[in-house]
C-alpha positions in Angstrom: 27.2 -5.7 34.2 29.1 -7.6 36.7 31.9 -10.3 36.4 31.2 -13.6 38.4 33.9 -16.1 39.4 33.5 -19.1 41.7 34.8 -22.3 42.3 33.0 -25.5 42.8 34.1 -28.8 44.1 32.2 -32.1 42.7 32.5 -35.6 44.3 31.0 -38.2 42.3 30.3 -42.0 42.8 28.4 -44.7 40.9 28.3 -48.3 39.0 29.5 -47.9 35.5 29.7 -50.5 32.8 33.0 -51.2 34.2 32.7 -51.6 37.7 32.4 -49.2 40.6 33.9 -45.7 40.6 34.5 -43.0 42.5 35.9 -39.4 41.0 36.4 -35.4 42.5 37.4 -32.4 40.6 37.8 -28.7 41.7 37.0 -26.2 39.7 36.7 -22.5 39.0 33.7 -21.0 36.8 33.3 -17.6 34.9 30.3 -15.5 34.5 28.0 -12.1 34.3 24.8 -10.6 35.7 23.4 -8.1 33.7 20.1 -6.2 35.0 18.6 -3.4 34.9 16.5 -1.6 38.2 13.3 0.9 38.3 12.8 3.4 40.7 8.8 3.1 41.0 8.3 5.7 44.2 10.9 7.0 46.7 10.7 3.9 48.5 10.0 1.2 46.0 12.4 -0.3 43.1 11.9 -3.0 40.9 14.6 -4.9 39.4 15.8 -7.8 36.7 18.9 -9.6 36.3 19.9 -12.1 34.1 22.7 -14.3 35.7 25.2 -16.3 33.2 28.0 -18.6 33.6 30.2 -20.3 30.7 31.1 -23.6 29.7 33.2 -25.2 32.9 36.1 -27.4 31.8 37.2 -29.4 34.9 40.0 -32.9 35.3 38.5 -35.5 37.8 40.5 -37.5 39.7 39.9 -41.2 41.5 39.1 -44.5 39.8 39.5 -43.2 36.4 40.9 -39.9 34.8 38.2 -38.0 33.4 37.7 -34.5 31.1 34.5 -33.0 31.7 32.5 -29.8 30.4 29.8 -28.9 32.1 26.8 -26.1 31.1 25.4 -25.0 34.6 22.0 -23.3 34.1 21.3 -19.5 33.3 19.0 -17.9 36.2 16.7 -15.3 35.7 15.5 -12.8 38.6 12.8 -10.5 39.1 12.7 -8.4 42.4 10.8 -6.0 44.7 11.9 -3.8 47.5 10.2 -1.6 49.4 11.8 1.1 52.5 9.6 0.5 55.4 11.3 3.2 57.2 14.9 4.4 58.1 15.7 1.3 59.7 13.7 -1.5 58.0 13.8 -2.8 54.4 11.5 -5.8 52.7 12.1 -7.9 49.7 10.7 -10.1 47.8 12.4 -12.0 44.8 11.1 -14.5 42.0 13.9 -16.8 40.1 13.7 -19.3 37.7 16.6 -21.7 36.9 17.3 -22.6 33.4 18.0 -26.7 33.8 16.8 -27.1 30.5 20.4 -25.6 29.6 22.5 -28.4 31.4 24.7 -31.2 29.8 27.6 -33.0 30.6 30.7 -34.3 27.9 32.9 -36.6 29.4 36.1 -38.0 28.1 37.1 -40.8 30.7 40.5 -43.2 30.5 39.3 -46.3 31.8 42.3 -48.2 31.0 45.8 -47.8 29.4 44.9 -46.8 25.5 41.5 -46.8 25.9 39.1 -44.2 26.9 34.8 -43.4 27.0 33.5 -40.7 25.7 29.6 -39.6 26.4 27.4 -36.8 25.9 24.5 -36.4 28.0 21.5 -34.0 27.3 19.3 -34.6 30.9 16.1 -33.4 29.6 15.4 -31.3 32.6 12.7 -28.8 33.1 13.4 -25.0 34.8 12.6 -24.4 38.4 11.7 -21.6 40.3 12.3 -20.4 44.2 10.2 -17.7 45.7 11.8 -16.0 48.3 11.7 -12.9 50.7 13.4 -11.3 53.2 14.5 -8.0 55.4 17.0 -5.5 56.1 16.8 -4.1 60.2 19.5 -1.3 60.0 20.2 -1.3 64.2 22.9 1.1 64.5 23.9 3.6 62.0 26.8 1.3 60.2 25.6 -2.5 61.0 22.6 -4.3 59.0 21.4 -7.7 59.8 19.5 -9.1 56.8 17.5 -12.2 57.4 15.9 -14.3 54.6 13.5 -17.0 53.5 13.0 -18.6 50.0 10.9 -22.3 48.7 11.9 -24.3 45.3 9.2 -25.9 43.7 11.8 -29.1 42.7 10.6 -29.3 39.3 14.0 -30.0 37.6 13.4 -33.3 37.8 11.8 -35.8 40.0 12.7 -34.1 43.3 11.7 -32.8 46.9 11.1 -28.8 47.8 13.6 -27.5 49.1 13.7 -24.9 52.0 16.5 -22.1 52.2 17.4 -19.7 55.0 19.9 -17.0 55.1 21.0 -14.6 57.4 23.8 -12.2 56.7 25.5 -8.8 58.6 27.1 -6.2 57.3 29.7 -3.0 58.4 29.2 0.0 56.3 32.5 2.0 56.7 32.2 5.0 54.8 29.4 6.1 52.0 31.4 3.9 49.4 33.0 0.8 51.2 31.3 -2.0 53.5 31.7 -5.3 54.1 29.7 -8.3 54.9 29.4 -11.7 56.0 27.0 -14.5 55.1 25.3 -18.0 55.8 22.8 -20.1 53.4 21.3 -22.7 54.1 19.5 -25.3 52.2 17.0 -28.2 53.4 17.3 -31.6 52.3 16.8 -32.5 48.8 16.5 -35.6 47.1 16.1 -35.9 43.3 16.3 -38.6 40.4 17.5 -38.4 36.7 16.8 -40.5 34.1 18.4 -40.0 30.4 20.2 -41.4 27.5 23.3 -41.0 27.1 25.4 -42.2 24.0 28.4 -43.3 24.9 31.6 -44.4 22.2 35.0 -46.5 23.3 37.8 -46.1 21.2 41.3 -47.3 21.4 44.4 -46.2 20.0 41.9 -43.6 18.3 40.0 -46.4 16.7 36.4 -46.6 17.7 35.5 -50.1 19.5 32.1 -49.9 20.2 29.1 -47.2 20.2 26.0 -47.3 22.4 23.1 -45.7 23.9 22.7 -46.4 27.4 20.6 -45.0 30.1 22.2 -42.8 33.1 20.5 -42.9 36.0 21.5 -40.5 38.9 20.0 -40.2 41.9 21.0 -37.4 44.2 20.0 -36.4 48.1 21.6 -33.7 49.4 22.2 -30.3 51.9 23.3 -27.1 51.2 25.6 -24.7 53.1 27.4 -21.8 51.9 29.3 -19.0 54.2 30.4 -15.9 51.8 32.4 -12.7 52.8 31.9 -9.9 50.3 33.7 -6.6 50.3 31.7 -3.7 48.4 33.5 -0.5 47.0 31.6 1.9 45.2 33.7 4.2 42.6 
């Protein structure tokens, strides 16, 4: 099992009930993998992971002030890799995203006193990204590892999306290496429709409850640059 913390950053804009808005928020989330890996021949493994993050609790920031928590989806993973030789290594990977999983509950001040509160269940449906990719080991300490992956889009209504990656790494001794990394995902452009019940209250005394319908529409690019440090005990 391993412990997983990242932050996030989330810039939002829209029409509400109440008039344009525009809101950010930073924040960090905490989760595990836990897997398990088969050695089928010398050269071959098998592996599974299941990849979890908790509940993330986040203050936006802008138009209005605003509470959020957020479920982000569970991923599941299923993988091959195979030793071509001493210097080259293939995979090939299968994941599928839980977005079934994801709501939002946001508490919003939208005036002095009185505040919004909604609870949105999106209704989405998983995904899945098949990807593959290499190792090319070109001197005895330095790996370049180059890779390829497709998602279907079926969250929602959405386009496929295209990643690349391409990574290098420094091995320094048997247990300690480092390594630097670049992602990069195509254009994607996706729309959500759902209810969402929504309740304004003032001075804790409910004024008004609703069901409206959210309507998000998203298009958007992908770019992530890691640096990982690996120590094993």
């Amino acid at each position: 099992m391993v412990g997983i913390f990242k932050k996030s950053k989330f810039d939002s804009k829209g029409l509400s009930s109440f008039g344009p808005y525009e809101e950010t928020a930073t924040a960090w989330s905490q989760g595990y993998i836990v897997g398990a890996l088969y050695q089928w021949t010398e050269n071959t493994s098998i592996g599974l992971s299941y990849n979890h993050f908790f509940e993330t609790n986040l203050d936006a920031t802008g138009t209005y002030h605003s509470k959020i928590a957020a479920q982000f989806p569970d991923t599941i993973n299923i993988g091959l890799r195979h030793r071509v030789n001493d210097k080259l290594t293939v995979m090939l990977n299968l994941q599928e995203v839980l977005w079934r999983q994801f709501y939002l509950q946001q508490h919003t001040e939208i005036a002095s006193g009185m505040t919004s509160s909604a609870h949105s269940h999106l209704n989405l449906k998983n995904s899945h990204l098949l990807s593959a990719g290499l190792a090319y080991r070109f001197t005895r300490k330095n790996v370049l590892d180059l890779g390829i992956g497709v998602d279907d889009g079926k969250f929602t209504i959405s386009s496929r999306r295209l990643w690349l990656s391409a990574g290098l790494s420094h091995r320094f001794s048997k247990q300690c290496s480092i390594g630097l990394s670049y992602l990069y995902g195509s254009k994607q452009t996706s729309t959500v429709e759902a209810e969402n019940p929504v309740t304004l209250a003032s001075g804790g005394n409910t004024l008004a409850e609703q069901v409206n319908t959210l309507t998000m529409q998203s298009s958007n690019i992908v770019q992530i640059v890691a640096l990982g440090f690996h120590y094993r005990f």
